[in-house]
N, C-alpha and C positions, 0 to 999 in steps of 0.2 A: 504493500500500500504506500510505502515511501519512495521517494528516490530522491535524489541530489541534484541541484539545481547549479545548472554551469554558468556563470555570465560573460560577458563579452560576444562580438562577432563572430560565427563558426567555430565555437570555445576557448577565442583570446580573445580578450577586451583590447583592439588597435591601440597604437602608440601613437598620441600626436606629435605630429616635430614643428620645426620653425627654423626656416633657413635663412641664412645674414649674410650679407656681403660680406669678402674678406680684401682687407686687402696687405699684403705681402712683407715685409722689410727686401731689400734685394740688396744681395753683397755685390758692388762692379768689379770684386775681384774674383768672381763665379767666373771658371771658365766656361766660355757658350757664351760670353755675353759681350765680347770682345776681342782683338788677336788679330794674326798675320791671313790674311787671305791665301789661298793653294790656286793657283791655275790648273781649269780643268776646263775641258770640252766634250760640250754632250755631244753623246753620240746618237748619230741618225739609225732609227728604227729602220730594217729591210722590210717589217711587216706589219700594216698598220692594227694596232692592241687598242685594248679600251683602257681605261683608267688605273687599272690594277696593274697591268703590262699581260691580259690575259689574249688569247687572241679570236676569244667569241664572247657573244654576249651573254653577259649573266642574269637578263631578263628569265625567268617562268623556270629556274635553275632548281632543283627538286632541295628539300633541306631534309639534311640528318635525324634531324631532333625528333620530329614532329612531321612529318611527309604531308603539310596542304598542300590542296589541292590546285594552287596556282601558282605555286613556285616563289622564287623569290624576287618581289618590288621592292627597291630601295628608300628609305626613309628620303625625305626629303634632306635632311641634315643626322640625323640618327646613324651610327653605324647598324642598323636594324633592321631586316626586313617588315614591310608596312604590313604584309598581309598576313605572316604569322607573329612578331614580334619577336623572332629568335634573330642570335645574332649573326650579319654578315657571314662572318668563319664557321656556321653551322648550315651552312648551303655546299652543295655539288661546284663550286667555282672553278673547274676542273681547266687547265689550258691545252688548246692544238698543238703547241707546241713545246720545248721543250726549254721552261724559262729558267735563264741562269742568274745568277746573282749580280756580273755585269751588266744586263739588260734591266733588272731590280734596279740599282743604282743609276744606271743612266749615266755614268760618267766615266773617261778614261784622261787618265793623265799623258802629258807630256814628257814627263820621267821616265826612262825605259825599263828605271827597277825601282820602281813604285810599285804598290802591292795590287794595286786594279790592274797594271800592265798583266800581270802574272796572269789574270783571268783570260786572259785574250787567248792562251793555248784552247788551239785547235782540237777537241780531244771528244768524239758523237759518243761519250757513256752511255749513253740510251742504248748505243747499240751493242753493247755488253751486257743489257737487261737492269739497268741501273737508270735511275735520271741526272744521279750526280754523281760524280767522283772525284778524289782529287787527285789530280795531274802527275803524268809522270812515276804510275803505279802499275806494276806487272798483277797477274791474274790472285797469285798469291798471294803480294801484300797489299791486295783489296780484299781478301779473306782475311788476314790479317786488323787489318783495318777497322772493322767492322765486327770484331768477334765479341768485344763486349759488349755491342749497343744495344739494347731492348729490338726484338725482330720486329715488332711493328715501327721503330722509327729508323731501321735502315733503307732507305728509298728505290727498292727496286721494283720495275715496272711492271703494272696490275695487281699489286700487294696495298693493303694499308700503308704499307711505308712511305708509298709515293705521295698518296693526299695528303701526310703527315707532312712530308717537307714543304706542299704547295701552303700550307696552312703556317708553318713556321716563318716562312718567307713572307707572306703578307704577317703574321703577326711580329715577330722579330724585328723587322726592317720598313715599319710602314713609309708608304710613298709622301705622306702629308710631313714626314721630319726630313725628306731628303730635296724637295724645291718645293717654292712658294706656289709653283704651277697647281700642283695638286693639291694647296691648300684653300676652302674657303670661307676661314672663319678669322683669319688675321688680318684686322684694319692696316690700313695704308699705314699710318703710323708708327707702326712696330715692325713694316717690311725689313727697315735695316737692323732690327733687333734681332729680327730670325734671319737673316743674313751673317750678319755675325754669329750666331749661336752654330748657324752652317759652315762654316768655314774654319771656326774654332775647333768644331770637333773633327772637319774632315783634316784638319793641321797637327794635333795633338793626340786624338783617342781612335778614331778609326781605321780599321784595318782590315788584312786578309789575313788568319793562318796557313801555314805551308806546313805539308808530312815529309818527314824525312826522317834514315834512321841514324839512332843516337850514337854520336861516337865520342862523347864528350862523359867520361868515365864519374862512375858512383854518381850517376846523374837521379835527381831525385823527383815523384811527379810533384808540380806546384799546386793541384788540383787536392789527391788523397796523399801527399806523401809517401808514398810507395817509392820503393827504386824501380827505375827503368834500366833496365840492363843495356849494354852496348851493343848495337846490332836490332835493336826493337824499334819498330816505330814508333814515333814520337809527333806531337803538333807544335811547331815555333809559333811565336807570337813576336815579330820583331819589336813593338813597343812595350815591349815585358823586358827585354834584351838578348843577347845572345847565346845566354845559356838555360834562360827560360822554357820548361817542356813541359807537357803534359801527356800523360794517356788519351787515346783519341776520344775513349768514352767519357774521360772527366775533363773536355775543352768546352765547360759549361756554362751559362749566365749564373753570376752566384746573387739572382735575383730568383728565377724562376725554374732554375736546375734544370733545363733543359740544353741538350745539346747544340751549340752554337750553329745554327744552320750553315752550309757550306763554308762554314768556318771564318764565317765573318765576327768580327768583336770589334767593341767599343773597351778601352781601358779608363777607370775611371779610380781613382783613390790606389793604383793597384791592385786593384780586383776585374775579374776577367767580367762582362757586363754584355749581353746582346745591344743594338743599337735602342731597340724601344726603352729600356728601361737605365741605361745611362742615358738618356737624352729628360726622362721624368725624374731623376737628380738635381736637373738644371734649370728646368723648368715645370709645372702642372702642366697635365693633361687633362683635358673635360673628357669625363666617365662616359658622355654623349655621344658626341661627333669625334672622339678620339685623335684631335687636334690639341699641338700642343697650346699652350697660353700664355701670350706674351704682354697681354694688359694687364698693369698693376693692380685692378678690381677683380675678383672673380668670386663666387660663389663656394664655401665649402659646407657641404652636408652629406652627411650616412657615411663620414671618414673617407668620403672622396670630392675631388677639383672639381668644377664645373663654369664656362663660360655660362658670366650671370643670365644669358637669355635665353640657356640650353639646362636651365635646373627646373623641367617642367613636369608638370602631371603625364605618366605613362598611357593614361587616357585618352586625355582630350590636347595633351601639348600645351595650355593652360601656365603659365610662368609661373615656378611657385614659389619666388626670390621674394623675402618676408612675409613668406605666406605661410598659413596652417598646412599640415599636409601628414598624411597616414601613409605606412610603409607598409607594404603588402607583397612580402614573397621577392622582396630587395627592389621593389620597385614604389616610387611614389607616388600619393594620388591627393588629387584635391579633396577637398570634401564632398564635392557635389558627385563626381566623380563614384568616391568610394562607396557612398550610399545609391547611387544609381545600382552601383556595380554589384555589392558585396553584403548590403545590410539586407538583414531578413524584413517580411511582414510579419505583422504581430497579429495572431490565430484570434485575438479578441477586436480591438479595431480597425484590423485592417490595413494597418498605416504599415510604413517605413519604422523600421527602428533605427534612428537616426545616429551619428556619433558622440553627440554628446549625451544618448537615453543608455541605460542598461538595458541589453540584450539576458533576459532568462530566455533558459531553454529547458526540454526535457522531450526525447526522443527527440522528434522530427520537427515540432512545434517550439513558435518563439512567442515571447511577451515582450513586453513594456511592462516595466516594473511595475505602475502604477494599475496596468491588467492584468495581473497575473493574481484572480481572483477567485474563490470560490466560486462554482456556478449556480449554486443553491444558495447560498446566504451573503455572497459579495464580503467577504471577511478576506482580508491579503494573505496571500500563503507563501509570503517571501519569508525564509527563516523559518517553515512551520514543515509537520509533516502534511503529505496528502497524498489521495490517492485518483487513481484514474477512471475511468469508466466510461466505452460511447462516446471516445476520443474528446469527453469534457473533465473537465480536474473539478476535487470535491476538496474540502478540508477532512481532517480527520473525520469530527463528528459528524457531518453531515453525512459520508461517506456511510459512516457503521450506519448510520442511522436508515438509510436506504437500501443498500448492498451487501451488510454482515454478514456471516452465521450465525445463528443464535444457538444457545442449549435448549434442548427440549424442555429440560427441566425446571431450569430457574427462568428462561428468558433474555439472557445476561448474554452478549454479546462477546462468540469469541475474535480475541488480538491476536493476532500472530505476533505482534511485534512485543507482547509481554517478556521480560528478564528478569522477573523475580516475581514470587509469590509470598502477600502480608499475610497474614493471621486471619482476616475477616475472607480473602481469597479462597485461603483451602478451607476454611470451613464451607465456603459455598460451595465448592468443590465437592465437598465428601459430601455435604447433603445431596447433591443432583446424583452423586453416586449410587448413593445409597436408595434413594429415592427411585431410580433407574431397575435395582436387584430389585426391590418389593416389587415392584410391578413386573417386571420378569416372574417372579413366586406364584402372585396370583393368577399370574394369564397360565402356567403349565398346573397349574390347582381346578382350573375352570376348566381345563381340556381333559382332566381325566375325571 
């Protein structure tokens, strides 16, 4: 006849937040924010790509996550698809051909032993059933190579591996930190700030690793400290130095412990860094449009960056920069929004249980505190026991009072819910008992 009563929406009471402008201190002694410019010249595409460097469209592109039925539409400014709300990198973005980390980058120096030139070997790994590899590696010390890497993230063709790297390389190396071309969220203003932040790092922290094996004795890895023995292969990171090596499977971001896609790294503090996550050292990144943030104002809420015009309701897009807003499943919502979306009707009027009402429940059914009432006598059963019946709630009394069992004997209503018996109980007790036997005596006294 009792049960427990849960409150809140879908049995948690939502969190309201409140988001604030932030705005920054900035060291000008941050590198990325100043420095010697590199000459470099882009290179012309042989085959015209879309925006990612992909070489078909990723219009109606099926997703991972959740297979809608219409593939993937890109947010307007969201890195999100609009029609199911998962993210970009949870779609099929699969490319024709076979995209290297040069064409990623889009640049080659005029240096001949600059570490971009190095990519320019000629070398169709594809056609060894691989989509990458790196240069200058006979059949074995590509087994080699490769022997400790988890099998899904070694990249050979028609395996998990291979979408693992296309997915590394757009998240790793996004196109929005390497020219302003493919950014659209950085006012005129701050173009020479992300100029400089560009140049700085392609001057100081950015790089290719090269394998080659160790000949440079009791060499130790920089990764796990292990020794690398002479004659093993090794990963150089020339901006680490020249005796700097790693095991190929710990040439890692020591952000995100993933292997450094084609062996590109950013050095940042001494620590080996993929390019995404040394560049969000130097500056914020908005959680939204995954552009970096070069305006001194931006938004920080749910412990993450946000360009203030990109901190909106998951909704309706709605701005919710000092505005109330309810988190739901890491995403936020307005209020209007949330109660559209998420708040129950209440089984007595009907209405919304809105965010500021308490949400009772019990089985399938919600109240409004203020309805969640007997059905018989309108007495509130918040905090009380009660019981159900013909899918309407009673209070205790009322409940025995219509629905009980009773004893035959006395009349007296049995509780299931009783945990102890007074003195005046068992004697009623033994009287119905007994009262029960005499009449059992007489009814077999009368039959014979």
């Amino acid at each position: 006849m009792s049960a427990m009563i849960h409150g809140g929406h879908g049995g948690d009471s939502p969190e309201l937040k409140f988001a604030n402008a932030y705005q920054p201190k900035i060291d000008p002694d941050s590198p990325g924010l100043s420095g010697p410019s590199k000459e470099f010249t882009h290179r012309t595409r042989t085959t015209p790509r879309d925006e990612d460097g992909f070489g078909r469209s990723e219009i109606g592109r099926r997703c991972w996550e959740c297979e809608c039925p219409s593939g993937y539409i890109p947010h307007t400014w969201r890195k999100t698809c609009s029609s199911c709300k998962c993210p970009k990198d949870s779609h099929d973005l699969l490319h024709d051909e076979w995209l290297e980390i040069r064409d990623r980058l889009g640049l080659l120096s005029k240096d001949a032993t600059d570490p971009f030139q190095r990519l320019t070997a000629n070398r169709p790994s594809h056609l060894q059933g691989y989509t990458w590899l790196p240069p200058n590696l006979n059949s074995t010390q590509v087994a080699e190579f490769y022997k400790d890497f988890q099998s899904d993230n070694v990249p050979k063709v028609g395996t998990p591996g291979e979408v693992y790297r296309d997915r590394q390389i757009l998240h790793q190396i996004p196109k929005q930190d390497l020219a302003l071309a493919y950014c659209k969220h950085v006012d005129k203003e701050h173009h020479s700030a992300y100029e400089d932040f560009v140049n700085t790092r392609n001057e100081i922290a950015l790089d290719v690793g090269f394998v080659a094996p160790v000949s440079i004795p009791a060499s130790s890895c920089e990764g796990c400290r292990k020794p690398i023995l002479t004659g093993q292969l090794g990963v150089f990171a020339p901006k680490f130095g020249e005796d700097a090596v790693w095991h190929p499977a710990c040439f890692q971001c020591f952000t995100c412990n993933q292997p450094l896609v084609d062996l590109t790294y950013c050095k940042f503090q001494e620590a080996l860094s993929c390019e995404r996550h040394y560049a969000e050292q130097i500056h914020p990144r908005c959680h939204a449009c995954d552009e970096l943030i070069f305006s001194g104002e931006f938004t920080k809420a749910m412990n993450k960056d946000w360009h203030s015009t990109h901190f909106c309701c998951w909704q309706c897009d709605e701005s919710l920069t000092g505005q109330r807003y309810v988190l739901r499943e890491e995403h936020p919502y307005c209020i209007r929004c949330y109660e559209s979306v998420f708040a129950n009707t209440c089984d007595e009027c009907q209405q919304l249980i809105g965010i500021d009402s308490k949400d009772l429940s019990y089985k399938e059914k919600h109240w409004h505190e203020t309805c969640f009432l007997c059905s018989k006598c309108k007495v509130s059963l918040v905090d009380k026991q009660f019981g159900s019946k013909a899918e309407k709630i009673y209070c205790s009394n009322c409940y025995d009072a219509q629905f009980a069992s009773r004893c035959d004997g006395c009349g007296e209503v049995f509780r299931a819910a009783l945990a102890s018996f007074d003195d005046d109980m068992l004697k009623n007790l033994k009287r119905c008992v007994l009262a029960a036997r005499e009449s059992l005596r007489f009814d077999e006294e009368y039959r014979i």
